[in-house]
C-alpha positions in Angstrom: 0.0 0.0 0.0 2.5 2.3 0.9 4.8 2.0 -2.8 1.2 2.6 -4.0 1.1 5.6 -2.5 4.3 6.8 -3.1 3.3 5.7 -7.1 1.1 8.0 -6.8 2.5 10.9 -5.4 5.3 10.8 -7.7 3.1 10.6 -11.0 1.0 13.4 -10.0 4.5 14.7 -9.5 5.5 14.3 -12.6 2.4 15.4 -14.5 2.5 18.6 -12.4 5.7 19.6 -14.1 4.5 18.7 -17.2 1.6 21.1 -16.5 3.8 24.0 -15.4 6.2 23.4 -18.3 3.5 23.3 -20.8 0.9 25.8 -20.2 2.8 29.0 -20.5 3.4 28.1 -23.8 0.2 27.5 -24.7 -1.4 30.7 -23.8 -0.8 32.2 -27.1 2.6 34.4 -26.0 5.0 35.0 -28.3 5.2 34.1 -32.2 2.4 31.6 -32.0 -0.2 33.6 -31.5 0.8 36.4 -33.8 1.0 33.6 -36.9 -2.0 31.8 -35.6 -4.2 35.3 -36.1 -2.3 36.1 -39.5 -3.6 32.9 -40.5 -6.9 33.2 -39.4 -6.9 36.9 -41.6 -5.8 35.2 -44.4 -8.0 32.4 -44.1 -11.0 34.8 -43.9 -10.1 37.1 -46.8 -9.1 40.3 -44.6 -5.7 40.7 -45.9 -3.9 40.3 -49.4 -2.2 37.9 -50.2 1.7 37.3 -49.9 3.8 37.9 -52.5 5.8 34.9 -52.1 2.6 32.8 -52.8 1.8 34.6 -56.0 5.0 34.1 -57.4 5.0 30.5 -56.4 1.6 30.3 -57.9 1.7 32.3 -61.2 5.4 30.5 -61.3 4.2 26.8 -62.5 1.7 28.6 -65.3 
């Protein structure tokens, strides 16, 4: 019972630092979130298109 315990204690251990490692960088600080919201524009039709995809587009015609 008691290595159980101890089992225990140490994955919720473990999964607690996974927690605190993890959620900072999921809260959208930093470059993420900036190219996750330029995608969304893009996706939507709010903003031009790139340059770099034009040429790569009109390139193969």
């Amino acid at each position: 019972m008691l290595m159980a315990t101890i089992a225990m204690f140490l994955i919720l251990g473990v999964a607690a630092v996974v927690m605190l490692i993890v959620l900072p960088s999921t809260e959208g600080q930093g470059r993420t979130r900036t190219r996750m919201a330029r995608a969304a524009q893009h996706l939507n039709g709010e903003v031009e298109v790139p340059h770099r995809l034009e040429r790569l587009v009109h390139r193969d015609r």
